[in-house]
N, CA, C and O atoms as a Tinker XYZ file with bonds, in Angstrom:
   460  protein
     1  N    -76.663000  -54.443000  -11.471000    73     2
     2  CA   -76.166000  -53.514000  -10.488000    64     1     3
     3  C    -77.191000  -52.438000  -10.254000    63     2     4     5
     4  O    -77.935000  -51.931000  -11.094000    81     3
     5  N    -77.115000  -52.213000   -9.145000    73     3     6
     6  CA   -78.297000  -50.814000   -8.957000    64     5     7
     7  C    -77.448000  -49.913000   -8.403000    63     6     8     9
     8  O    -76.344000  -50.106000   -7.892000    81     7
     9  N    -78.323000  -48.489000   -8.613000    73     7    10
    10  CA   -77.557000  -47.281000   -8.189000    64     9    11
    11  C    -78.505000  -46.805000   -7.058000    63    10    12    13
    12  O    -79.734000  -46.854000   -7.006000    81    11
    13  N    -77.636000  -46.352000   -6.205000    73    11    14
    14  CA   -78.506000  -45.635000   -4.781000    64    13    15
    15  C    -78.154000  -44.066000   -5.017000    63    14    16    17
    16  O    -77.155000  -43.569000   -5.537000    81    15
    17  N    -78.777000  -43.736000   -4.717000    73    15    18
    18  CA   -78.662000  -42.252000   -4.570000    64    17    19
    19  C    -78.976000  -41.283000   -3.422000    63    18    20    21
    20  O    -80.032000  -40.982000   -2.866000    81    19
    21  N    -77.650000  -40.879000   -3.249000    73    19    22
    22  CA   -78.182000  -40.138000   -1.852000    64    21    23
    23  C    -78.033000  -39.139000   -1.775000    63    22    24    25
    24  O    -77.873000  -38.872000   -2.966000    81    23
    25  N    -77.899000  -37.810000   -1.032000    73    23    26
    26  CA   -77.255000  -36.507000   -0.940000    64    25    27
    27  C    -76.869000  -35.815000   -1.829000    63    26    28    29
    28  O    -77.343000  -34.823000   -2.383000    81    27
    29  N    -75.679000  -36.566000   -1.991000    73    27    30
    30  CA   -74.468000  -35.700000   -2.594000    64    29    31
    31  C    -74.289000  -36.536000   -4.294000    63    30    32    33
    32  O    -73.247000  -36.528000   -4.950000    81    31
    33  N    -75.700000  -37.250000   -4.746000    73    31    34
    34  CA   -75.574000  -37.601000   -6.301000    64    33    35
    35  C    -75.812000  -38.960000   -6.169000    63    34    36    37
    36  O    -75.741000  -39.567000   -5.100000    81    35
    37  N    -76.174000  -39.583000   -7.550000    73    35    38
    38  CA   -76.385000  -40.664000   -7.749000    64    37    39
    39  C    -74.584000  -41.671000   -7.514000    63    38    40    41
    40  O    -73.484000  -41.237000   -7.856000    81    39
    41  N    -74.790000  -42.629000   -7.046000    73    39    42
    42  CA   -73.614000  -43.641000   -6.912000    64    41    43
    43  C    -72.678000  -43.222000   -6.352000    63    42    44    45
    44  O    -71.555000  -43.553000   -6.734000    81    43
    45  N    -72.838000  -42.454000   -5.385000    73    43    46
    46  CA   -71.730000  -41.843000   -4.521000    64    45    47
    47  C    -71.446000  -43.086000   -3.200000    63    46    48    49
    48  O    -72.208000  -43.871000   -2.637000    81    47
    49  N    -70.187000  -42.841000   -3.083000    73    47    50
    50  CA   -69.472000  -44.385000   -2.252000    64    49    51
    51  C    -70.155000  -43.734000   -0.908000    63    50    52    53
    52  O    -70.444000  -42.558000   -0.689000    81    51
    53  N    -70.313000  -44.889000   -0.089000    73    51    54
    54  CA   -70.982000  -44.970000    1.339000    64    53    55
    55  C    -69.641000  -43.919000    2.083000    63    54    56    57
    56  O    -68.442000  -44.093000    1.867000    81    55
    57  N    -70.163000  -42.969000    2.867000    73    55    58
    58  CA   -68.863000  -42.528000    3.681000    64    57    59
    59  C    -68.915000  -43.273000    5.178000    63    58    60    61
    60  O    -69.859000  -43.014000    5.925000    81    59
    61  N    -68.045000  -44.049000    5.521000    73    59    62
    62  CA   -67.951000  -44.202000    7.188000    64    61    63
    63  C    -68.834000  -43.203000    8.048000    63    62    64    65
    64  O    -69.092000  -42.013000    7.864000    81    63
    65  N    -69.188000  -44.035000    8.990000    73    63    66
    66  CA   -69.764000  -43.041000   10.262000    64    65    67
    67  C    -69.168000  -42.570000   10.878000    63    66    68    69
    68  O    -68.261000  -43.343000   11.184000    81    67
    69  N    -69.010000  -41.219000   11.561000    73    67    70
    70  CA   -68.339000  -40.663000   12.213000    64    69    71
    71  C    -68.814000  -39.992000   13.569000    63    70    72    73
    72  O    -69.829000  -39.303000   13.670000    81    71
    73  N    -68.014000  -40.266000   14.504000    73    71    74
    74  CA   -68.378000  -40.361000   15.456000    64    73    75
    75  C    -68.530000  -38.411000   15.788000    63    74    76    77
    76  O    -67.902000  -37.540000   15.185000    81    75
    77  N    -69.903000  -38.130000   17.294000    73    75    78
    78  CA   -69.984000  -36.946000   17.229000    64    77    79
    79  C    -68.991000  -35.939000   17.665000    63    78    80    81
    80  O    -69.138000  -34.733000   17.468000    81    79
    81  N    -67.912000  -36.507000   18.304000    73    79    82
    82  CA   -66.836000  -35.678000   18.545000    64    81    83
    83  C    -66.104000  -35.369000   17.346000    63    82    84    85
    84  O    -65.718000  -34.215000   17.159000    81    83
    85  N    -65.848000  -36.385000   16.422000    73    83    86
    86  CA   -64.820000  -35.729000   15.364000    64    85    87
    87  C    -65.722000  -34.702000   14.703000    63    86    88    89
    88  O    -65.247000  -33.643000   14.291000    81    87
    89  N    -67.459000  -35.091000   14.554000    73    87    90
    90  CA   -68.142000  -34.174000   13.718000    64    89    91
    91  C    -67.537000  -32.572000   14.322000    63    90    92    93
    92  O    -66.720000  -31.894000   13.698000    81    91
    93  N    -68.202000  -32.142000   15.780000    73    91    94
    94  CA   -67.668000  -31.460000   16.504000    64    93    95
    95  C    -66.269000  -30.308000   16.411000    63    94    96    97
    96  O    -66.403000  -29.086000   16.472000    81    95
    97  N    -64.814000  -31.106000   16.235000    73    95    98
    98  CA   -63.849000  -31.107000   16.210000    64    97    99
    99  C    -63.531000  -30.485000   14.553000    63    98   100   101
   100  O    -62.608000  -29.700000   14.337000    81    99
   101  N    -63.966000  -30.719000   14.049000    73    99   102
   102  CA   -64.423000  -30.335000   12.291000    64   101   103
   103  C    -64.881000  -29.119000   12.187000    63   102   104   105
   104  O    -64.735000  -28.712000   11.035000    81   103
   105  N    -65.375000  -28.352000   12.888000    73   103   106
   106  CA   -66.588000  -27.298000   12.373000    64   105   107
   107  C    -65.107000  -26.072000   12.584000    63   106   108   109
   108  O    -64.937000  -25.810000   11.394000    81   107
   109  N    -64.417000  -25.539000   13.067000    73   107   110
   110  CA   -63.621000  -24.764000   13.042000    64   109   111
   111  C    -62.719000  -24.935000   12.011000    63   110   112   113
   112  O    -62.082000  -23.931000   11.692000    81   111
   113  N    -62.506000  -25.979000   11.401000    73   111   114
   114  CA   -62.153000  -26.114000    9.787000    64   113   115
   115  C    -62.740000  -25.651000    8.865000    63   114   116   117
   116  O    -62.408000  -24.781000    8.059000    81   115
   117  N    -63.852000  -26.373000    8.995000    73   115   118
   118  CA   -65.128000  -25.897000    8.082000    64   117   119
   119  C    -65.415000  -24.605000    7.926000    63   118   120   121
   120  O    -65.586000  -24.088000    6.822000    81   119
   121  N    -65.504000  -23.846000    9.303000    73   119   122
   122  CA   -65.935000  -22.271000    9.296000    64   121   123
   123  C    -64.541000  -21.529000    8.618000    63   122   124   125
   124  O    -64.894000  -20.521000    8.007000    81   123
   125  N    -63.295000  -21.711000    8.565000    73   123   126
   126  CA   -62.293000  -21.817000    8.046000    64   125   127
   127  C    -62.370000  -21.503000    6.856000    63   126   128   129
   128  O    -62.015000  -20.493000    6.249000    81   127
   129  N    -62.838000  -22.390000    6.562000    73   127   130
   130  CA   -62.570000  -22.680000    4.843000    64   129   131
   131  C    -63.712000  -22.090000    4.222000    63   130   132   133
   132  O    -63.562000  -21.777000    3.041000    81   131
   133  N    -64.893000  -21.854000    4.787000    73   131   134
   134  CA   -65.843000  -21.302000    4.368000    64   133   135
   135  C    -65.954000  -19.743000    4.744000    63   134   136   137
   136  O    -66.923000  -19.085000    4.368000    81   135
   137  N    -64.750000  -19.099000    5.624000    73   135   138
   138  CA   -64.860000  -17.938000    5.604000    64   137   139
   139  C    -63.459000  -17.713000    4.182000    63   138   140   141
   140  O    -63.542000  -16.836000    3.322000    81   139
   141  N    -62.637000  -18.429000    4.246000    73   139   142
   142  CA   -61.647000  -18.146000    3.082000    64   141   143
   143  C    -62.363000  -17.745000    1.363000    63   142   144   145
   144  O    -62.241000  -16.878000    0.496000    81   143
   145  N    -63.087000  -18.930000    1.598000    73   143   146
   146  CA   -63.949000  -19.478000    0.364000    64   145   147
   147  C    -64.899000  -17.733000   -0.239000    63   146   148   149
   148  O    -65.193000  -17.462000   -1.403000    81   147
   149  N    -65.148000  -16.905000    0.944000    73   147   150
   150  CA   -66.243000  -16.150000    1.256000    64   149   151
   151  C    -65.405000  -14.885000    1.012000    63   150   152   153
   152  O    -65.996000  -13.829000    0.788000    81   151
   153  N    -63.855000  -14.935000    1.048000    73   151   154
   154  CA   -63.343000  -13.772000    1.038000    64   153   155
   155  C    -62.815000  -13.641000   -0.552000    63   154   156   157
   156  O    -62.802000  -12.544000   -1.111000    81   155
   157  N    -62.368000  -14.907000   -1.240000    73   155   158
   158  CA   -61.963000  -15.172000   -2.677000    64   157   159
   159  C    -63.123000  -14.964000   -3.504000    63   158   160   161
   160  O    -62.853000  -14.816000   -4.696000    81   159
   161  N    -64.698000  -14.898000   -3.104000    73   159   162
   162  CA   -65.875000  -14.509000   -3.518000    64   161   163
   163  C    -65.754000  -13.194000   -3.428000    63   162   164   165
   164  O    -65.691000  -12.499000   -4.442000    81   163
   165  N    -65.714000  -12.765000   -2.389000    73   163   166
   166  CA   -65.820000  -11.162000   -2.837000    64   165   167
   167  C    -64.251000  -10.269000   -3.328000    63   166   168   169
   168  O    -64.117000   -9.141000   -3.803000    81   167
   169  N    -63.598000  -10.939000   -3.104000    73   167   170
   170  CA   -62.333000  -10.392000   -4.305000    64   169   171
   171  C    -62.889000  -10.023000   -5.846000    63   170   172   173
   172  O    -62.936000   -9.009000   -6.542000    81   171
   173  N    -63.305000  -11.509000   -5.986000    73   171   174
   174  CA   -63.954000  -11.655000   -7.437000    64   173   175
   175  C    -64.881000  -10.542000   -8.104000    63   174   176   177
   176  O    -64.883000   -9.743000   -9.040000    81   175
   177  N    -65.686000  -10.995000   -7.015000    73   175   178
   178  CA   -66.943000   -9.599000   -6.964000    64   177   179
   179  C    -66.759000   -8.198000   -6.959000    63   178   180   181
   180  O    -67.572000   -7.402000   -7.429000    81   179
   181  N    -65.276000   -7.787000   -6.220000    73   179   182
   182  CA   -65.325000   -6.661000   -6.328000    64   181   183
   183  C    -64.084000   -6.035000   -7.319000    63   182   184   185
   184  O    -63.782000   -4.842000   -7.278000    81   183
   185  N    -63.436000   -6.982000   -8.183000    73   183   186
   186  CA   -62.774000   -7.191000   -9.353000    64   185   187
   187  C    -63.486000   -6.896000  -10.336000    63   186   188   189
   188  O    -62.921000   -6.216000  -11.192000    81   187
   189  N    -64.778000   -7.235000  -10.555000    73   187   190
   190  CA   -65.573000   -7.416000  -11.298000    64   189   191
   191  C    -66.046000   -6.052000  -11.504000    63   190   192   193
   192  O    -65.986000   -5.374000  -12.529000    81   191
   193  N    -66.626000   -5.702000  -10.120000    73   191   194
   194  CA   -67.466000   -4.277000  -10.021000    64   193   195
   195  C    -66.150000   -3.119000  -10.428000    63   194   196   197
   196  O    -66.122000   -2.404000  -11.430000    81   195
   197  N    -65.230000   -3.183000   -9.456000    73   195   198
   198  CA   -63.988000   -2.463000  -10.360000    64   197   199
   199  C    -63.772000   -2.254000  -11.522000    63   198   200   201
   200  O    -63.502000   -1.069000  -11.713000    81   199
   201  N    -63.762000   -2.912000  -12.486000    73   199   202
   202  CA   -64.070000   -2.820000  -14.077000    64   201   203
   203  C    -64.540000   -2.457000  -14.239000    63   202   204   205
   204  O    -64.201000   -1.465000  -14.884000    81   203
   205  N    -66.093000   -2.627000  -13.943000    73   203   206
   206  CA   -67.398000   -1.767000  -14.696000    64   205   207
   207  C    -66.744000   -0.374000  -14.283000    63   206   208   209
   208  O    -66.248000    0.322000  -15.169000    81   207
   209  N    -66.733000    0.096000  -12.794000    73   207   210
   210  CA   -66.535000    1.070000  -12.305000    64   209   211
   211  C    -65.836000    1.888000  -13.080000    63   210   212   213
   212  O    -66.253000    2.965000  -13.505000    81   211
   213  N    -64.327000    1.219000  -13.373000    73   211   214
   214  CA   -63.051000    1.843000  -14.855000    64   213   215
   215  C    -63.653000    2.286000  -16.195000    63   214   216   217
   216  O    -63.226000    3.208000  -16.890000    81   215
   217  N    -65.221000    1.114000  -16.588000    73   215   218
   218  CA   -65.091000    1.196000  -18.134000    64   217   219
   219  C    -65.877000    2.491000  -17.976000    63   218   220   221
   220  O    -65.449000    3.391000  -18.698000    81   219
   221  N    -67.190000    2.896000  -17.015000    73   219   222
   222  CA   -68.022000    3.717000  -16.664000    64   221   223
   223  C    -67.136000    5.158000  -16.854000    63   222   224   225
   224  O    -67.295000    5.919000  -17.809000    81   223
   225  N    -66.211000    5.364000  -15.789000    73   223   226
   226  CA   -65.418000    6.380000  -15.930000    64   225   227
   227  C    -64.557000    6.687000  -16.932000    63   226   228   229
   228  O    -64.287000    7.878000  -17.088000    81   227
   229  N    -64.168000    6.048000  -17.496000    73   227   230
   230  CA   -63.736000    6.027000  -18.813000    64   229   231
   231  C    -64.895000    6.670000  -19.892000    63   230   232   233
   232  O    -64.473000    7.714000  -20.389000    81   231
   233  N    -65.482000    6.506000  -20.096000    73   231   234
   234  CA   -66.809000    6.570000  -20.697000    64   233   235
   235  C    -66.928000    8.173000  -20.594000    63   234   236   237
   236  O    -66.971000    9.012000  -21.493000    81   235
   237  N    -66.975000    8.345000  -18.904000    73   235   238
   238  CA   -67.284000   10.085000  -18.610000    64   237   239
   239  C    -66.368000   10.667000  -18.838000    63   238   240   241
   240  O    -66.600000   11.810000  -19.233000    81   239
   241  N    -64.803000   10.239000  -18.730000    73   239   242
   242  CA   -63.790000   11.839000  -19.253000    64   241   243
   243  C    -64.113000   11.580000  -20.929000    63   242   244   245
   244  O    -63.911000   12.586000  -21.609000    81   243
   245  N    -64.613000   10.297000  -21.725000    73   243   246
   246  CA   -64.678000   10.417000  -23.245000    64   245   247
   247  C    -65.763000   11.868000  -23.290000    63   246   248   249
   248  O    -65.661000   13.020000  -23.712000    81   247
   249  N    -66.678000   11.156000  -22.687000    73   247   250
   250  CA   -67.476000   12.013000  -23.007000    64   249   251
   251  C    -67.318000   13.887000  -23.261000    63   250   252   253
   252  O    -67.647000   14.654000  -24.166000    81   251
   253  N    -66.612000   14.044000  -21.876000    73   251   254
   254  CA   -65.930000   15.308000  -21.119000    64   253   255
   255  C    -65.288000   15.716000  -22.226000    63   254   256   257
   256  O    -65.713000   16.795000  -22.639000    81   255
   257  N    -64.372000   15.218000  -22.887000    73   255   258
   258  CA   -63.466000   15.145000  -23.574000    64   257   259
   259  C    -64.015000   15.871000  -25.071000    63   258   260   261
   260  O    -63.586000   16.803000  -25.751000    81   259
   261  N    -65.189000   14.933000  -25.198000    73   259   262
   262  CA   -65.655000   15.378000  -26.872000    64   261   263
   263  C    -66.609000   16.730000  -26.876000    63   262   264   265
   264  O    -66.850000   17.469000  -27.831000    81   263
   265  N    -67.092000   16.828000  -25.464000    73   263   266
   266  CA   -68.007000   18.096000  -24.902000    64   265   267
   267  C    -67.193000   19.783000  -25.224000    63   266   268   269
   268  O    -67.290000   20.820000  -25.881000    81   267
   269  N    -66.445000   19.121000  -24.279000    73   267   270
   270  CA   -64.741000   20.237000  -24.578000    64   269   271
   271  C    -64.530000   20.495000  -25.825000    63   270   272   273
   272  O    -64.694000   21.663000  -26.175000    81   271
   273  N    -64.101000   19.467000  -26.861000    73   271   274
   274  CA   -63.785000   20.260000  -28.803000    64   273   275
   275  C    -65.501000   20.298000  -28.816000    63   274   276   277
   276  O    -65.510000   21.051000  -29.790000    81   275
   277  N    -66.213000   20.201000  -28.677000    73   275   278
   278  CA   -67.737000   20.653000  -29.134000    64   277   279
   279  C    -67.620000   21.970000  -28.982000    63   278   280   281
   280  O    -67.592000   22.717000  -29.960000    81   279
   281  N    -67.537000   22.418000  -27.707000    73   279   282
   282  CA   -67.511000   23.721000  -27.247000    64   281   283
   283  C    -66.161000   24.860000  -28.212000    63   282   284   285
   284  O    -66.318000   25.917000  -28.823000    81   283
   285  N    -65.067000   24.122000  -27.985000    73   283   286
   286  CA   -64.130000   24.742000  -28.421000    64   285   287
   287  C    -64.507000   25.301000  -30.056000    63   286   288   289
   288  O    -64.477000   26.500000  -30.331000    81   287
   289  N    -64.937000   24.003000  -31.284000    73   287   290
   290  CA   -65.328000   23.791000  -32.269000    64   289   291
   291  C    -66.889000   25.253000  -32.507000    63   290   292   293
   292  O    -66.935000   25.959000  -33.515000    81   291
   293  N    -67.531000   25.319000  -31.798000    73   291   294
   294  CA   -68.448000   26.123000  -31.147000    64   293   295
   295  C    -67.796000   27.550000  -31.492000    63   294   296   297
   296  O    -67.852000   28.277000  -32.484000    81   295
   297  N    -67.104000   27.646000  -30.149000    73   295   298
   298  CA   -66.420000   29.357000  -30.416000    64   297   299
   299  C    -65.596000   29.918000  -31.785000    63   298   300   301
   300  O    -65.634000   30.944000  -32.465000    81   299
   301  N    -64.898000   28.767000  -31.796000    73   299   302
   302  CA   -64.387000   29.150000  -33.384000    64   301   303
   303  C    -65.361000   29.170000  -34.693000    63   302   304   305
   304  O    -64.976000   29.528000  -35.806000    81   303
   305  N    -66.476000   28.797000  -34.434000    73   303   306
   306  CA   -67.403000   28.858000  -35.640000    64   305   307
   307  C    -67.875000   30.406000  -35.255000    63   306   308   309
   308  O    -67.839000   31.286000  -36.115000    81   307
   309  N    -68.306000   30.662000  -33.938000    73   307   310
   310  CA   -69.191000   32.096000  -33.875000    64   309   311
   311  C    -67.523000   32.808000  -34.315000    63   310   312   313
   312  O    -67.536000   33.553000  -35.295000    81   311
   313  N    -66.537000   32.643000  -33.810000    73   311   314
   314  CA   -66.102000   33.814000  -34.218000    64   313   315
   315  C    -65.534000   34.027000  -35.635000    63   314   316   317
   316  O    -65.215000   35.072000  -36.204000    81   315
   317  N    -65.502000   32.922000  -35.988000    73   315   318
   318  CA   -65.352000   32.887000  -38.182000    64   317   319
   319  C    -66.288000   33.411000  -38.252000    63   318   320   321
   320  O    -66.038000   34.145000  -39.208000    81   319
   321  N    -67.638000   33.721000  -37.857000    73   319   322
   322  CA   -69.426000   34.141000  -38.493000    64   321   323
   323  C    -69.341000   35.846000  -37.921000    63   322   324   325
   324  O    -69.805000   36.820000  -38.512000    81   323
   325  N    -68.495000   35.837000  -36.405000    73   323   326
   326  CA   -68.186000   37.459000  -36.619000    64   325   327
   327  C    -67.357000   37.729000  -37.368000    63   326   328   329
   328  O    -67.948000   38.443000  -38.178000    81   327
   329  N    -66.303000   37.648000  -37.690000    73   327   330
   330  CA   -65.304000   37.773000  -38.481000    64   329   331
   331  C    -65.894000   38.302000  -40.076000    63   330   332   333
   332  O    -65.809000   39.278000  -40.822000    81   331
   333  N    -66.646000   36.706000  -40.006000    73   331   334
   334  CA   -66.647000   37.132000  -42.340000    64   333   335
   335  C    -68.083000   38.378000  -41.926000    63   334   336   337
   336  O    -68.480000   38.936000  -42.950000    81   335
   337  N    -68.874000   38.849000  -40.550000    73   335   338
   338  CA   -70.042000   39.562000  -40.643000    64   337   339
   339  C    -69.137000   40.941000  -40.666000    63   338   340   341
   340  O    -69.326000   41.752000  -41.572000    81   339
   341  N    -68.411000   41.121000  -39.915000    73   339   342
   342  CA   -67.064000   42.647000  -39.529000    64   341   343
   343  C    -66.277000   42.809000  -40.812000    63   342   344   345
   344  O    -65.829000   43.953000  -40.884000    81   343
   345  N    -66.025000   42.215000  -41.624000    73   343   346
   346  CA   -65.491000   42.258000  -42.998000    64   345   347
   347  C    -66.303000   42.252000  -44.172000    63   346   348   349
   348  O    -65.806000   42.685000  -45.211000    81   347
   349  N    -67.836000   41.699000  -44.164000    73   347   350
   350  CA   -68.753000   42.261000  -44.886000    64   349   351
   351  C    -69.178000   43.417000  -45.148000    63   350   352   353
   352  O    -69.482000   43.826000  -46.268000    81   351
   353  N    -69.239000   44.202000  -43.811000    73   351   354
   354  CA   -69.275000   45.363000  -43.506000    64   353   355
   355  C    -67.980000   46.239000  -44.682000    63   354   356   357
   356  O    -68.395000   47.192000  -45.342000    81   355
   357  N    -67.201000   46.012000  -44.756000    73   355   358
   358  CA   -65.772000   46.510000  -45.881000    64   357   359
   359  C    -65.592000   46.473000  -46.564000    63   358   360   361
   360  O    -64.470000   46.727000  -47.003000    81   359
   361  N    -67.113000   45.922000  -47.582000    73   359   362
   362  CA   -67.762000   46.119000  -48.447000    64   361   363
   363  C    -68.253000   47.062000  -48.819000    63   362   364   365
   364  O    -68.115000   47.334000  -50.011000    81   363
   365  N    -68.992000   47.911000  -47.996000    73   363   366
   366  CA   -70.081000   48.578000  -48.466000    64   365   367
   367  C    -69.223000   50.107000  -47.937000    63   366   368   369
   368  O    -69.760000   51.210000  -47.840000    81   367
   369  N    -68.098000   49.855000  -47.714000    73   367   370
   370  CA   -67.326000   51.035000  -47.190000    64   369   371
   371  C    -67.273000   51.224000  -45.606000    63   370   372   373
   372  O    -67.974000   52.002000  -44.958000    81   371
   373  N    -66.174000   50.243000  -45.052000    73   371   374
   374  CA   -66.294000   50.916000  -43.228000    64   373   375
   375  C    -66.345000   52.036000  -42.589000    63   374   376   377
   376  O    -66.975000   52.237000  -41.550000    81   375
   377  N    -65.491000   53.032000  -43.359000    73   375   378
   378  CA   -65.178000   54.676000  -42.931000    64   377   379
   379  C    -66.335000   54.783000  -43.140000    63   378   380   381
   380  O    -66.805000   55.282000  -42.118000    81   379
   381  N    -67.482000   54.540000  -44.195000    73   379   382
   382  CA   -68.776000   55.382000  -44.147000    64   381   383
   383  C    -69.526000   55.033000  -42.836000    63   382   384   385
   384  O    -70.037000   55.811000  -42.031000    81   383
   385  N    -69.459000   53.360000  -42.804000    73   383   386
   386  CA   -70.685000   52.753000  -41.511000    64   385   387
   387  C    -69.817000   53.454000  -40.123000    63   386   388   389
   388  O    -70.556000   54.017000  -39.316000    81   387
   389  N    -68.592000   53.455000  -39.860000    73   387   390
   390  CA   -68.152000   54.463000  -38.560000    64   389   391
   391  C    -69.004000   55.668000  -38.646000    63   390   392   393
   392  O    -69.958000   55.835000  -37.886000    81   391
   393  N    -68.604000   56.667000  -39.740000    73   391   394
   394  CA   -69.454000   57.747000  -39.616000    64   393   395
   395  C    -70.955000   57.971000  -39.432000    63   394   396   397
   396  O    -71.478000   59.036000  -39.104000    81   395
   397  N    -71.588000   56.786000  -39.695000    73   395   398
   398  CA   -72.942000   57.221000  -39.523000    64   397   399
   399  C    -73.007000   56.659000  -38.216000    63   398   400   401
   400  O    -74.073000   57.100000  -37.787000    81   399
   401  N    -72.457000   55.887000  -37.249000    73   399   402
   402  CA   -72.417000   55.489000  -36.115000    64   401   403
   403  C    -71.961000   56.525000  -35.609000    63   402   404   405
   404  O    -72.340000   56.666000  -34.446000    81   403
   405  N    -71.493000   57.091000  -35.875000    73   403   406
   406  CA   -70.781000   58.225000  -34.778000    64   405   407
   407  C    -71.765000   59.366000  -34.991000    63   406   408   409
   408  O    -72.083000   60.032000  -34.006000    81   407
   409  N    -72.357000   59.699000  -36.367000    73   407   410
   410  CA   -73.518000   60.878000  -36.290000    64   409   411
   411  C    -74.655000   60.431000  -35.572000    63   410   412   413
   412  O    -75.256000   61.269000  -34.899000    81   411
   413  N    -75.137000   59.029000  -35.601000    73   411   414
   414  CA   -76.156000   58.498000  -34.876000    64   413   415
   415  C    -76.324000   58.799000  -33.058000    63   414   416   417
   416  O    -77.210000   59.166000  -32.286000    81   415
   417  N    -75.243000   58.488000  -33.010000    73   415   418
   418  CA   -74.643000   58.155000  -31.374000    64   417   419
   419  C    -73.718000   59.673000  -30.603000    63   418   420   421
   420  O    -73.569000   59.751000  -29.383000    81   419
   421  N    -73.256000   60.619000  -31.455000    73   419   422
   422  CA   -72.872000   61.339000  -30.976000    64   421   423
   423  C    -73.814000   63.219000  -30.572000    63   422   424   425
   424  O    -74.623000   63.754000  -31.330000    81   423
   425  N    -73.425000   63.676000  -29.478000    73   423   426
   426  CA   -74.947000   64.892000  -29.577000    64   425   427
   427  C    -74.311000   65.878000  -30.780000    63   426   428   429
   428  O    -73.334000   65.888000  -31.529000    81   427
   429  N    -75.358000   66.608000  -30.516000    73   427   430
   430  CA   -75.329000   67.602000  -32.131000    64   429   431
   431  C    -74.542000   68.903000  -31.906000    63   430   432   433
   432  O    -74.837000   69.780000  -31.094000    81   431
   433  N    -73.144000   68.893000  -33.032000    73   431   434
   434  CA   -73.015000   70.289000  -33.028000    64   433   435
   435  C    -73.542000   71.865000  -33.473000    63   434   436   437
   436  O    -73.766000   72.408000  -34.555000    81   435
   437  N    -73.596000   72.191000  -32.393000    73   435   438
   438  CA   -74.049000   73.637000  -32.135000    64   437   439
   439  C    -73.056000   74.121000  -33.332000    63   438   440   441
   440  O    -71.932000   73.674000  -33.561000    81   439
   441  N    -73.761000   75.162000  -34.052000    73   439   442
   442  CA   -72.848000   76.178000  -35.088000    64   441   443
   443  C    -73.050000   77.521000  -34.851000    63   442   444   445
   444  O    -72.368000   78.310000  -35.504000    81   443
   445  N    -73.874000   77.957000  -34.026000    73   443   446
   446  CA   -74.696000   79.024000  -33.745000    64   445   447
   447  C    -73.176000   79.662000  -32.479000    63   446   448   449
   448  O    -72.464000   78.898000  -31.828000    81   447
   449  N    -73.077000   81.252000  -32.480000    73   447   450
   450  CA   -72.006000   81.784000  -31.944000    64   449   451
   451  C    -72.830000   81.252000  -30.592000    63   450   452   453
   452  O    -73.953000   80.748000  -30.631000    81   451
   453  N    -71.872000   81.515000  -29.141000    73   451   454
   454  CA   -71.815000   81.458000  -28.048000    64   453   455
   455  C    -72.575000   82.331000  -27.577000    63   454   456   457
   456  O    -72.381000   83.160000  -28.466000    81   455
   457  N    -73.385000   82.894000  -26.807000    73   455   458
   458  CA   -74.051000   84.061000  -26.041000    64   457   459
   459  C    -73.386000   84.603000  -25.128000    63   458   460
   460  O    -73.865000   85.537000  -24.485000    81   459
């Protein structure tokens, strides 16, 4: 037995000839089915891209998300570091460090009578 091969694969059955009107008569099927074919392609395609699109954004509020307690995590550290620095200070006596802030910063009293 031998195999012919044509077109559409090795040992493919002979198709009838067809005459040029039915060829003709065919092509508005064809364009048919090949615009259907063309629209279930890009469903797919844009199913596809949709996802990425979801996992992407997903991705950015995570991100958003962990930026936010960074920051938050952030302020509460500076203000524990002011905190234990304003209470160190209450150590060494606060009423004293007010007073020398206030002799530093305030003008000088006159003791001398009025003229």
């Amino acid at each position: 037995m031998s195999q012919t091969t044509g077109a559409s694969g090795p040992a493919s059955s002979p198709r009838p000839k067809r005459s040029l009107l039915s060829l003709v008569t065919d092509i508005p099927a064809l364009i048919q089915e090949l615009f259907h074919r063309e629209v279930e392609l890009l469903k797919a395609e844009l199913v596809a891209k949709l996802k990425a699109l979801g996992v992407g954004a997903g991705l950015l509020v995570g991100a958003a998300v962990a930026a936010g307690l960074k920051v938050a995590v952030e302020r509460f550290a500076a203000l524990g570091g002011l905190l234990d620095a304003f209470f160190a200070f209450d150590e060494i006596g606060f009423g004293e460090l007010t007073e020398f802030f206030i002799r530093i910063t305030a003008p000088p009293i006159s003791t001398a009578p009025p003229r």
